[in-house]
NUDOVEX-186553 format. One record per residue (C-alpha): residue number from 1; chain; x negated, y negated, z negated. Coordinates in steps of 0.1 Angstrom, whole numbers, plus 5000, padded with zeros to 4 digits. Layout:
<badrens>
+------+-------+------+-------+------+
| resi | chain | east | north |   up |
+------+-------+------+-------+------+
|  NUM |     A |    X |     Y |    Z |
...
+------+-------+------+-------+------+
</badrens>
This chain:
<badrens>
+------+-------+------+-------+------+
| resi | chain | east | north |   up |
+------+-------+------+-------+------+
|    1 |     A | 4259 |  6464 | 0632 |
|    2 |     A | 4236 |  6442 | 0605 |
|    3 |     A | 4249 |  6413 | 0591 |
|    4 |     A | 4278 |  6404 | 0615 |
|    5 |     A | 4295 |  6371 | 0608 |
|    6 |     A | 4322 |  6378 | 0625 |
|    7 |     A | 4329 |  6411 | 0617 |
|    8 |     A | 4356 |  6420 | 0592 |
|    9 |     A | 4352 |  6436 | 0555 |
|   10 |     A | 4373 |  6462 | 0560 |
|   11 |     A | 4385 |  6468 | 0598 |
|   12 |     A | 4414 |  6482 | 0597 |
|   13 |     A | 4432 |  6454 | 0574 |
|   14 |     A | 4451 |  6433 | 0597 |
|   15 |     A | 4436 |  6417 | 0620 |
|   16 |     A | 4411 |  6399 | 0594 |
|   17 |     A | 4405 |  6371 | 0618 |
|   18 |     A | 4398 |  6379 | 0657 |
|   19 |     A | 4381 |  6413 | 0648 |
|   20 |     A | 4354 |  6394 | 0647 |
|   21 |     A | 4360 |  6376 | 0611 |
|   22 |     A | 4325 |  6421 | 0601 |
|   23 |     A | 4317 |  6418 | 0606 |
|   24 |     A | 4324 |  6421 | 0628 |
|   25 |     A | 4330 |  6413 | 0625 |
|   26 |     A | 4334 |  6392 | 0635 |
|   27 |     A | 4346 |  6388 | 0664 |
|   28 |     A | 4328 |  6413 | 0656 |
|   29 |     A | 4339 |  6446 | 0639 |
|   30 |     A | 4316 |  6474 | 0618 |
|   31 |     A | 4314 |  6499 | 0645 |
|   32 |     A | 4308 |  6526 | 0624 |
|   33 |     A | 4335 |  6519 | 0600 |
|   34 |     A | 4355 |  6521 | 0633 |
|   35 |     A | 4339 |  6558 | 0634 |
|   36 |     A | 4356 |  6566 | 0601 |
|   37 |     A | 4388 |  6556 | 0609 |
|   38 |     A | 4415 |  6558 | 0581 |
|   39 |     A | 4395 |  6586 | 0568 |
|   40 |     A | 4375 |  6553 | 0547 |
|   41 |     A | 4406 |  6543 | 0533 |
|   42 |     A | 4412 |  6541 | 0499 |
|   43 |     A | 4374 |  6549 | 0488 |
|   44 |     A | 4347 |  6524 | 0484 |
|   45 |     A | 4326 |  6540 | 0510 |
|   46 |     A | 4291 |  6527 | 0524 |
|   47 |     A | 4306 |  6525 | 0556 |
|   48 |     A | 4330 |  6494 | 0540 |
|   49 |     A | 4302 |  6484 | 0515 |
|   50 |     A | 4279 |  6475 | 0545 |
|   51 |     A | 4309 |  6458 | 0564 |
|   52 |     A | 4309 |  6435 | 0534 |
|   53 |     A | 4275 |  6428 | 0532 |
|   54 |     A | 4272 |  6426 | 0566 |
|   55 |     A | 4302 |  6399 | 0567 |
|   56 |     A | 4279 |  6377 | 0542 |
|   57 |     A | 4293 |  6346 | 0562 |
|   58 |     A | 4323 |  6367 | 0578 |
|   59 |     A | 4338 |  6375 | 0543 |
|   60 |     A | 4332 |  6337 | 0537 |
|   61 |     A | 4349 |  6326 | 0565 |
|   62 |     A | 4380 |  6344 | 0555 |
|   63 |     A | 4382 |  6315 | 0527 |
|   64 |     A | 4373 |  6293 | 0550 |
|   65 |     A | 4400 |  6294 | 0578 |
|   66 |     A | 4421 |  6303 | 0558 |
|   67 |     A | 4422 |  6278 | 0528 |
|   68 |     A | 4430 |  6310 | 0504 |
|   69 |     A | 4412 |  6302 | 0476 |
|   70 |     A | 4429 |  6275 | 0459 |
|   71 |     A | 4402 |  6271 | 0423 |
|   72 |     A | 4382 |  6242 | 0429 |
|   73 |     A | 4397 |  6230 | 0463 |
|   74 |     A | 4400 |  6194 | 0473 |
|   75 |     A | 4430 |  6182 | 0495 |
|   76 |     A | 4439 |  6150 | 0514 |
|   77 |     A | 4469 |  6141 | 0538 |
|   78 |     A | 4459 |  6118 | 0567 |
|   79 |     A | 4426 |  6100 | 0572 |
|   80 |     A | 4411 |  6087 | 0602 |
|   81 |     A | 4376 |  6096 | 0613 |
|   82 |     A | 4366 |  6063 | 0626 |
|   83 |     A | 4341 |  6058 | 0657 |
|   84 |     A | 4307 |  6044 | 0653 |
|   85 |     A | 4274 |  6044 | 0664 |
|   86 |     A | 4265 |  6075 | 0652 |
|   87 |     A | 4296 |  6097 | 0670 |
|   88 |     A | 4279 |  6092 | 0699 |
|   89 |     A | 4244 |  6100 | 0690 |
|   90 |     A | 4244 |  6123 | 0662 |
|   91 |     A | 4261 |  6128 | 0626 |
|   92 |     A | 4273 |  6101 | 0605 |
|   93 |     A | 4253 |  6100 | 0571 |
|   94 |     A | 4272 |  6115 | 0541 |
|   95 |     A | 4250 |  6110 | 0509 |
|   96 |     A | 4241 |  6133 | 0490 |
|   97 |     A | 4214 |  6135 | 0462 |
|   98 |     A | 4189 |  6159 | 0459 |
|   99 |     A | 4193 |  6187 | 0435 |
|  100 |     A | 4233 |  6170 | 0431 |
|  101 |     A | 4262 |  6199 | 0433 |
|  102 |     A | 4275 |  6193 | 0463 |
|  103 |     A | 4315 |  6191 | 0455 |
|  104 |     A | 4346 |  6203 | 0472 |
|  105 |     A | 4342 |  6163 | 0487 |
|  106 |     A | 4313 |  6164 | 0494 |
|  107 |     A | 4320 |  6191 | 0525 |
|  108 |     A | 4349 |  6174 | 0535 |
|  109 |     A | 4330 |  6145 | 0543 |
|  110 |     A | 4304 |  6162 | 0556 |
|  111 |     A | 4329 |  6176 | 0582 |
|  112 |     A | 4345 |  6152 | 0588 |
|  113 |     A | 4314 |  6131 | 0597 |
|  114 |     A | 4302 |  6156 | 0621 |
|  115 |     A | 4336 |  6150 | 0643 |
|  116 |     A | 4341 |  6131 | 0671 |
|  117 |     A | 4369 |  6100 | 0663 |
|  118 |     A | 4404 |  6112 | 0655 |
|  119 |     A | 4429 |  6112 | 0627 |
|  120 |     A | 4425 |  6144 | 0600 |
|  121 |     A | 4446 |  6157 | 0578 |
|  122 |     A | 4450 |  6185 | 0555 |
|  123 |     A | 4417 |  6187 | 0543 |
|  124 |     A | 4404 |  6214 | 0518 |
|  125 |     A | 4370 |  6227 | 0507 |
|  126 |     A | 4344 |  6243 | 0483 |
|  127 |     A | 4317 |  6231 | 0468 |
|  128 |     A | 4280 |  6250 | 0463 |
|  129 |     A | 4298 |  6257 | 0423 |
|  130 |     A | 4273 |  6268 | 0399 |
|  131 |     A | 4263 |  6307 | 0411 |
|  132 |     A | 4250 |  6302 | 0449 |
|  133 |     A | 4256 |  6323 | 0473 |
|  134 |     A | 4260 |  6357 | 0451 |
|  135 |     A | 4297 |  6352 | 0454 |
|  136 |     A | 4311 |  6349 | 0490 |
|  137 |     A | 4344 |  6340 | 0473 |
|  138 |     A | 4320 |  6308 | 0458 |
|  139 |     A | 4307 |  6299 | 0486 |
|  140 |     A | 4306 |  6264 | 0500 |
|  141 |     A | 4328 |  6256 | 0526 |
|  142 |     A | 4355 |  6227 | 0544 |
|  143 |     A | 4386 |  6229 | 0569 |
|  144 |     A | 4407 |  6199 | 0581 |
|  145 |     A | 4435 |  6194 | 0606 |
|  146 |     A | 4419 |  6176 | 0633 |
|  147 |     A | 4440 |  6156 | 0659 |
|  148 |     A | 4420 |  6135 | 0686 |
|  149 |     A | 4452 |  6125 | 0701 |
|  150 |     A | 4460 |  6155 | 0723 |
|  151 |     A | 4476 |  6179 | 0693 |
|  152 |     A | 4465 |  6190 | 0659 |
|  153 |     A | 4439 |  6217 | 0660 |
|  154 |     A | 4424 |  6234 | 0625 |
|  155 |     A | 4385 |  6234 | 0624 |
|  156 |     A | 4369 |  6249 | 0596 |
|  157 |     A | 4329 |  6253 | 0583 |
|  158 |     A | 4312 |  6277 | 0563 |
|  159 |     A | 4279 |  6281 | 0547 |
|  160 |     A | 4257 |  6313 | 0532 |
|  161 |     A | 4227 |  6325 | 0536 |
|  162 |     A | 4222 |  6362 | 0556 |
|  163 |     A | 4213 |  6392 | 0539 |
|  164 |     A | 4175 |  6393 | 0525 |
|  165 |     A | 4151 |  6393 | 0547 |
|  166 |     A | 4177 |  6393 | 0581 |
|  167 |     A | 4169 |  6357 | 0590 |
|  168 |     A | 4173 |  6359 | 0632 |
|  169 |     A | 4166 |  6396 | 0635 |
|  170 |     A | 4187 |  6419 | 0654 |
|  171 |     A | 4220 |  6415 | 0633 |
|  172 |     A | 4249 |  6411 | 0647 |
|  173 |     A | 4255 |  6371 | 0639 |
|  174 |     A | 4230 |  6362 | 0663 |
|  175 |     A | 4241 |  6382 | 0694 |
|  176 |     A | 4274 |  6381 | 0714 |
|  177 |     A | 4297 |  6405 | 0705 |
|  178 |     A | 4308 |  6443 | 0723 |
|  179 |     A | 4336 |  6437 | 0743 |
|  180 |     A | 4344 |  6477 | 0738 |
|  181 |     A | 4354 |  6462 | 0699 |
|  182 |     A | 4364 |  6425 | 0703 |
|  183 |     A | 4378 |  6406 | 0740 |
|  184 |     A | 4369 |  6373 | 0746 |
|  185 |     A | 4366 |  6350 | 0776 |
|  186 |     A | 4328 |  6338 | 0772 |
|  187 |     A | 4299 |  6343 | 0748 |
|  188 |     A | 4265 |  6321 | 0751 |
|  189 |     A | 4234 |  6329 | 0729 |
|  190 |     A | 4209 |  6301 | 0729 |
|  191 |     A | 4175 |  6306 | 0709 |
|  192 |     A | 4168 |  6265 | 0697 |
|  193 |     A | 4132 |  6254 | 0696 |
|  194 |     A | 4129 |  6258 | 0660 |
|  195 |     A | 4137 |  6299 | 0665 |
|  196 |     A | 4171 |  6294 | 0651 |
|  197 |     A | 4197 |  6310 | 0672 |
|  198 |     A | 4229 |  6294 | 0680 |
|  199 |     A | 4262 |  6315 | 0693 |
|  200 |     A | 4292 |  6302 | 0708 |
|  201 |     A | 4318 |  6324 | 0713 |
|  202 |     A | 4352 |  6315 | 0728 |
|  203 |     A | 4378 |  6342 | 0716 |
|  204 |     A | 4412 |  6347 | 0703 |
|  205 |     A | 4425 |  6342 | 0665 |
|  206 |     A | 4447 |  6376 | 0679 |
|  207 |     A | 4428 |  6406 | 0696 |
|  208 |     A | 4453 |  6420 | 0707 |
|  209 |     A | 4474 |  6387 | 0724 |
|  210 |     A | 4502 |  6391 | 0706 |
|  211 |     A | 4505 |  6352 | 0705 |
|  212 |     A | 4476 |  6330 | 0723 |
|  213 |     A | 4458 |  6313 | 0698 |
|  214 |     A | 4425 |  6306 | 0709 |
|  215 |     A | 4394 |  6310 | 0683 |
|  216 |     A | 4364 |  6294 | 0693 |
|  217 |     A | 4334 |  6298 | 0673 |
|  218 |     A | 4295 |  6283 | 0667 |
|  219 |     A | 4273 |  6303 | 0643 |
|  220 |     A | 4235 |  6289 | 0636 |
|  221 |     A | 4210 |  6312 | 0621 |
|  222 |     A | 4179 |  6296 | 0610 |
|  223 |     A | 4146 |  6315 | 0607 |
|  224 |     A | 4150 |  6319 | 0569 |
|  225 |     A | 4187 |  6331 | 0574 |
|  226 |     A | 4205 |  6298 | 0563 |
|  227 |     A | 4239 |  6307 | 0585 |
|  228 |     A | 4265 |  6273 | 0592 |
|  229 |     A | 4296 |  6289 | 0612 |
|  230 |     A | 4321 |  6267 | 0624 |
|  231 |     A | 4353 |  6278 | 0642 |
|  232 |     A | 4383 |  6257 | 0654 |
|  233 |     A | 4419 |  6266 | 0666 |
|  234 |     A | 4448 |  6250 | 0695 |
|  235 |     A | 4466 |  6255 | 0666 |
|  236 |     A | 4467 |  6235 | 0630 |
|  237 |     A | 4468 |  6268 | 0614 |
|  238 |     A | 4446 |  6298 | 0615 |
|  239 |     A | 4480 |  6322 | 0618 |
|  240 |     A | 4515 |  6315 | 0618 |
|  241 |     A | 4519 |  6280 | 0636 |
|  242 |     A | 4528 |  6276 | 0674 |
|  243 |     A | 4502 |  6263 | 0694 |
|  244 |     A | 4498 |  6228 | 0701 |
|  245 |     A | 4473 |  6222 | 0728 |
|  246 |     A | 4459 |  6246 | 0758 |
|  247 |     A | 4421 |  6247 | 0733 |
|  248 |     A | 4407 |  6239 | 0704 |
|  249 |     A | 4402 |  6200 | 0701 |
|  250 |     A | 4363 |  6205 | 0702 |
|  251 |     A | 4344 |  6209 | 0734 |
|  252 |     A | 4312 |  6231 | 0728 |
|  253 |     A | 4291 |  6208 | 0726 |
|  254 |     A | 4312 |  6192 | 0698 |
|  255 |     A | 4313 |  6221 | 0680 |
|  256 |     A | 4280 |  6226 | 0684 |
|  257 |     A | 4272 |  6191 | 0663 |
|  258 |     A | 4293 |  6205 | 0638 |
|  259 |     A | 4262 |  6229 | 0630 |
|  260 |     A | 4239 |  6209 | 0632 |
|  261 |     A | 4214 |  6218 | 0608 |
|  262 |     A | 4207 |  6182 | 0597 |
|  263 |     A | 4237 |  6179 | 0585 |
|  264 |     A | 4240 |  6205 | 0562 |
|  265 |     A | 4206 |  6207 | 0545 |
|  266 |     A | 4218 |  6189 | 0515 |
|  267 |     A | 4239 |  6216 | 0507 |
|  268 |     A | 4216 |  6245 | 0512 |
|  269 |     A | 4192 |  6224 | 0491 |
|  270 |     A | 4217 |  6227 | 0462 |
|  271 |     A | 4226 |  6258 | 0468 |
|  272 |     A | 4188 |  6271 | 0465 |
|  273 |     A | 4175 |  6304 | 0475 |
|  274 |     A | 4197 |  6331 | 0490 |
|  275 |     A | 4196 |  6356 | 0458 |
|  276 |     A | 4217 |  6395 | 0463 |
|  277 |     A | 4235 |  6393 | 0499 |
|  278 |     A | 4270 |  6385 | 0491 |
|  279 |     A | 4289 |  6419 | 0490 |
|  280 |     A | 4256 |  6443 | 0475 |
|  281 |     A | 4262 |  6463 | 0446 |
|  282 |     A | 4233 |  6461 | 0426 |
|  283 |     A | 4220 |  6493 | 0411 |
|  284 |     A | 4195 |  6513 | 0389 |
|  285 |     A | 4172 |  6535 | 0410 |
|  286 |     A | 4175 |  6562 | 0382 |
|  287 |     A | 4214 |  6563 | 0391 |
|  288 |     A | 4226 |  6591 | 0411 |
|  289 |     A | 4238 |  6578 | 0445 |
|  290 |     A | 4275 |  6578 | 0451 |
|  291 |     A | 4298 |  6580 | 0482 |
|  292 |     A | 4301 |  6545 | 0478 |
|  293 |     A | 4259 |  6546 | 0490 |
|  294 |     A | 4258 |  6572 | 0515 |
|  295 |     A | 4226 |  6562 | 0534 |
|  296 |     A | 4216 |  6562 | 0575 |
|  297 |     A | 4183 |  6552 | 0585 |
|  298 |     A | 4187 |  6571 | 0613 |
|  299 |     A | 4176 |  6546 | 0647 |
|  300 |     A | 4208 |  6540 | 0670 |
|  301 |     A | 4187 |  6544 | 0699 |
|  302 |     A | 4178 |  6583 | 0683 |
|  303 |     A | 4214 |  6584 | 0681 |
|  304 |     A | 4224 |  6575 | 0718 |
|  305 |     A | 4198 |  6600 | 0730 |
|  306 |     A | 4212 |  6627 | 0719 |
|  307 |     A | 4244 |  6616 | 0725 |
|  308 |     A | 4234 |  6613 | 0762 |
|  309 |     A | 4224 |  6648 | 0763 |
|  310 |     A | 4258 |  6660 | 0751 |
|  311 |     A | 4279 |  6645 | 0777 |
|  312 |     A | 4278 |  6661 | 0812 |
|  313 |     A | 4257 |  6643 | 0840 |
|  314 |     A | 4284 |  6641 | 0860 |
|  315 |     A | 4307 |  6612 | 0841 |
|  316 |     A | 4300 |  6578 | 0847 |
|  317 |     A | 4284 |  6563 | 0813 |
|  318 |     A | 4288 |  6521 | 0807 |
|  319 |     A | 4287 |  6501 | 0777 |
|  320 |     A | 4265 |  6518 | 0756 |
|  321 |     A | 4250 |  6500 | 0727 |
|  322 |     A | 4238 |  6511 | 0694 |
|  323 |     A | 4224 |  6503 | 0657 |
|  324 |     A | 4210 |  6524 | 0627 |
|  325 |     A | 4229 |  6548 | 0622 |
|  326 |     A | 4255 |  6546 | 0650 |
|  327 |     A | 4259 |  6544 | 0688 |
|  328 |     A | 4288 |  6544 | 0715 |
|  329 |     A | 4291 |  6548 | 0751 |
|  330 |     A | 4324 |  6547 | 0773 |
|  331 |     A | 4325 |  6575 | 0802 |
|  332 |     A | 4345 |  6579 | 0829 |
|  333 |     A | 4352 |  6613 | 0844 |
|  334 |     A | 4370 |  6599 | 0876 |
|  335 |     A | 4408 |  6598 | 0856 |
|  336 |     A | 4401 |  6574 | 0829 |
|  337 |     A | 4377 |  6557 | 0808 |
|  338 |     A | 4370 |  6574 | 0772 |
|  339 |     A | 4354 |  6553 | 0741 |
|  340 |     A | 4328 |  6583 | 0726 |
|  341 |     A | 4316 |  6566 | 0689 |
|  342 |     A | 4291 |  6586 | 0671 |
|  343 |     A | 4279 |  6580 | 0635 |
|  344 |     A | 4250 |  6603 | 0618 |
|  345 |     A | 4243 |  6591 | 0580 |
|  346 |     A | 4236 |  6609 | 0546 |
|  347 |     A | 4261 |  6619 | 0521 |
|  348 |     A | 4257 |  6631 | 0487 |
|  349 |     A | 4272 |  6668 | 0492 |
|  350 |     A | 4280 |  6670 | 0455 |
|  351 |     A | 4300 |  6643 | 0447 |
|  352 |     A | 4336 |  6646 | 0440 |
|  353 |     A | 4347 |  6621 | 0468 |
|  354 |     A | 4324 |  6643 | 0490 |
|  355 |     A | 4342 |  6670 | 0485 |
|  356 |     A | 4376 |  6657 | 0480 |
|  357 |     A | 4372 |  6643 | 0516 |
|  358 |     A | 4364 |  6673 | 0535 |
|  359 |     A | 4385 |  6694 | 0512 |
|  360 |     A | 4411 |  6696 | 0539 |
|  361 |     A | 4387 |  6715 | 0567 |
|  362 |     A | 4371 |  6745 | 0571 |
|  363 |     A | 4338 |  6759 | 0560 |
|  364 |     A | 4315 |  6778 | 0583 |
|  365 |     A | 4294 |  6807 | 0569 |
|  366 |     A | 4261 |  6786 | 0565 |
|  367 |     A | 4278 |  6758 | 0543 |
|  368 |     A | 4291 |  6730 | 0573 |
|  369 |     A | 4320 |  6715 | 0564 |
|  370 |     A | 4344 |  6705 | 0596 |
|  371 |     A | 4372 |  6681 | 0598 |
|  372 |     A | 4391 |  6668 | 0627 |
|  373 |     A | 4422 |  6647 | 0631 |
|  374 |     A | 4441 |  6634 | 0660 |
|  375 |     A | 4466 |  6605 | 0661 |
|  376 |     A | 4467 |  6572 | 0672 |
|  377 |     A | 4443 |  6546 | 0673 |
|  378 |     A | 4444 |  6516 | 0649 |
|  379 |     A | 4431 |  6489 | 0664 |
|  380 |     A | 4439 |  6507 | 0698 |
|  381 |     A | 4462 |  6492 | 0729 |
|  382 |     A | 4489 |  6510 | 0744 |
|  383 |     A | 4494 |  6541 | 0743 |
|  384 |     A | 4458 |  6550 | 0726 |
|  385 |     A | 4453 |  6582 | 0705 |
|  386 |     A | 4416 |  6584 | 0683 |
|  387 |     A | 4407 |  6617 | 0675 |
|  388 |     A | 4373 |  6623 | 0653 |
|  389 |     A | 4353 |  6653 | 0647 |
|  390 |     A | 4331 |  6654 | 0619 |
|  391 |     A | 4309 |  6680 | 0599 |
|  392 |     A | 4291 |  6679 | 0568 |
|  393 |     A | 4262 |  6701 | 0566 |
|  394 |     A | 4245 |  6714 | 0537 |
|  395 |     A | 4215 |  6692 | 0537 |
|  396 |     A | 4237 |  6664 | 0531 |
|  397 |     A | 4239 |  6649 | 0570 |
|  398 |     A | 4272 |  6638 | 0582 |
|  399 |     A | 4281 |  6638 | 0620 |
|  400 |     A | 4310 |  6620 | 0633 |
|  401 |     A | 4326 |  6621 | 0664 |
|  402 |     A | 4354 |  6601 | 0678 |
|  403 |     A | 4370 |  6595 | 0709 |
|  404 |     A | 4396 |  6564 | 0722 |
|  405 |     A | 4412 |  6573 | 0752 |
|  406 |     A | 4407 |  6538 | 0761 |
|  407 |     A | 4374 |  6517 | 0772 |
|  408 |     A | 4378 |  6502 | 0737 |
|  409 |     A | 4391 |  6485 | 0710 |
|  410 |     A | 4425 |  6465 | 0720 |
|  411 |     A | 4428 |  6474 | 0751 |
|  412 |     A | 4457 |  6500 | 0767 |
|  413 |     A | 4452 |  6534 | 0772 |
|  414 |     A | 4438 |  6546 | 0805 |
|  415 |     A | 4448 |  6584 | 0803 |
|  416 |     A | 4472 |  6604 | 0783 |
|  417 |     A | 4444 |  6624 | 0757 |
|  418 |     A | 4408 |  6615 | 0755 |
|  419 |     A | 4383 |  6630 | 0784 |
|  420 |     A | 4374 |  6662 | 0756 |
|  421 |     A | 4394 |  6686 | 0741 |
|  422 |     A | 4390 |  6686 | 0703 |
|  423 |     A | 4371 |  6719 | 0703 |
|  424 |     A | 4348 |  6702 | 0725 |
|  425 |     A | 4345 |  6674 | 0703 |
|  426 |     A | 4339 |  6698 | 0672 |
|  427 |     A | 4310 |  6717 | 0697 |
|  428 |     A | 4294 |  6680 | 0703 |
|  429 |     A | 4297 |  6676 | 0659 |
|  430 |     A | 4279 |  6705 | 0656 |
|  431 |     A | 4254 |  6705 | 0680 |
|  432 |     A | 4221 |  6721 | 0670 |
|  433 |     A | 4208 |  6687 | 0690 |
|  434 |     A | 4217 |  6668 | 0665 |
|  435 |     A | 4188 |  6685 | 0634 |
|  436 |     A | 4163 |  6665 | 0658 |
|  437 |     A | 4169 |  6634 | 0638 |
|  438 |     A | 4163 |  6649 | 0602 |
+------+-------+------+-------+------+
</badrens>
């Protein structure tokens, strides 16, 4: 999906923060890098490149939770964020003078004036530095320990801007997230009266449960795609630490404040106007393309309709959802549910990584490459097995096929082998169906 704060940069690295931290994830993942499977890994592929400009505040928040970047980092031990008038009406003012580079400090204090009273402790940030936002790794952001008397929880903030031009459009950072990629327990999107579009999701740090941490998460997305995400922990560390309380410290209404765009101006004002989204490769349009830019502008909702047509009427279709160049629907033929992923994009059919990755299929008499694979599912619950189908036709278009024999992501399987053999998958690749969306 677009521009996905909480998806991941790559999806299959571990875990990368609730899924959802891409994208997303990003909470959210990259769907179609999902498509790819392993099959990405190991090549700079569009499929990742988009993951990482779609995680323009995802990949940020991966040095924000996590305090990983330690150049230009400020850190405290324990300071108490005192009540006053202003914790109970709004944030406490932290100056900060126009056009002044806002320092590592500075979004500490921020932070911490944006909490309710309590006693914090290891504190770290970034300040806006001297590039903007071109460099997620740059990018401004604060964590601190956060104690209000009932255990030490971590709560962290991030700011960048989204990808040129993405502002509160369809992207994925300003819609809840498919629970076929990422499980959580609740999800609220609110559009505020200035169009900006806050979400507060209430997820997991783990998708899969393999401890309890509980992520909970606000993202804000102005109109002119200025994006403040905040996420907080029962835990006083991201990974690794047991937990110490049932939630997060901050209720979310509290961790709504923490967004609050008032707040945070200052720092977009130094930071000025959002310049390449962080993660595009810039280049020449006299270049020849690469796999690394394999293209789709193929609509998702083209995509799911002839997807729709391939699957027999008699299976029970749910969860459907789609974006450019990829769409997903879970079927149930009466003995289990079965994740069905589709991605249709453009790759250069020349190119040595082209032809190095489908150098291990078969070649039909009018050109079509074919490759298909069958193991188990990363990413998957028990007992799942992924396998993909995909072709590679002369003109250049790419058809993948993949089915989960699950009804998603982190979740066990619910039949022994996906509901199509995969002859049948490789029949659905290279359906004639499919030339409709040249």
């Amino acid at each position: 999906m677009p521009f996905d704060p909480f998806a991941p940069s790559d999806p299959f690295e571990d875990d990368l923060g609730q899924a959802i931290r891409g994208t997303a994830g990003t909470f959210f993942t990259d769907n179609r890098a999902l498509v790819d499977g392993g099959a990405a890994r190991g090549r700079v592929m569009r499929l990742r490149r988009r993951a990482a400009v779609a995680g323009g505040a995802a990949t940020l928040t991966l040095v924000a939770v996590g305090g990983l970047m330690a150049g230009g980092m400020s850190g405290s031990a324990g300071h108490h964020v005192a009540e006053d008038p202003a914790a109970q009406g709004g944030p406490r003012s932290v100056a900060v003078a126009s056009g002044e580079r806002v320092t590592a400090q500075h979004m500490i204090n921020l932070l911490k004036s944006a909490l309710p009273p309590g006693v914090t402790t290891g504190e770290q940030g970034r300040g806006t530095g001297a590039e903007g936002t071109g460099d997620p790794i740059g990018a401004p952001y604060a964590e601190v320990v956060y104690d209000d008397g009932h255990g030490p929880g971590l709560v962290s903030v991030s700011l960048n801007h989204a990808p040129s031009g993405q502002g509160v459009g369809p992207g994925a950072g300003t819609r809840c997230p498919d629970r076929v990629y990422v499980p959580f327990d609740s999800c609220d999107r609110s559009v505020l009266a200035d169009g900006s579009v806050l979400v507060l999701l209430k997820g997991y740090e783990y998708p899969d449960h393999r401890v309890n941490t509980k992520n909970w998460r606000a993202t804000l997305t102005t109109r002119d795609g200025q994006v403040v995400d905040a996420m907080e922990w029962n835990s006083p560390a991201e990974k690794g630490a047991p937990d110490t309380r049932p939630d997060p410290p901050l209720t979310a209404a509290q961790l709504t404040a923490v967004v609050n765009m008032t707040i945070w101006k200052p720092v977009f004002d130094a930071l000025g106007p959002s310049r390449a989204p962080a993660g595009q490769a810039t280049r020449s349009p006299a270049d020849p393309p690469t796999l690394a830019e394999a293209s789709s502008s193929v609509p998702g909702p083209a995509i799911s309709a002839v997807l729709k047509g391939l699957i027999p009427a008699g299976m029970k279709r749910s969860d459907a959802d789609d974006s450019e160049g990829f769409a997903h629907v879970t079927v149930d033929d009466g003995h289990g549910r079965t994740l069905i992923e589709v991605n249709v994009e453009h790759w250069p059919v020349k190119d040595p990584d082209t032809l190095a990755f489908f150098s291990g299929g078969e070649k039909l008499a009018d050109g079509t490459r074919v490759l298909v694979s069958q193991g188990s599912a990363e990413k998957g619950g028990a007992g799942t097995v992924r396998w993909v189908a995909q072709i590679l036709r002369p003109n250049g278009r790419r058809i993948v096929v993949a089915e989960l024999n699950a009804g998603g992501y982190h979740q066990p399987a619910t039949r022994t082998a996906p509901v199509f053999t995969i002859d049948r998958l490789k029949s659905m690749a290279l359906s004639p169906d499919w030339k409709k969306l040249d």
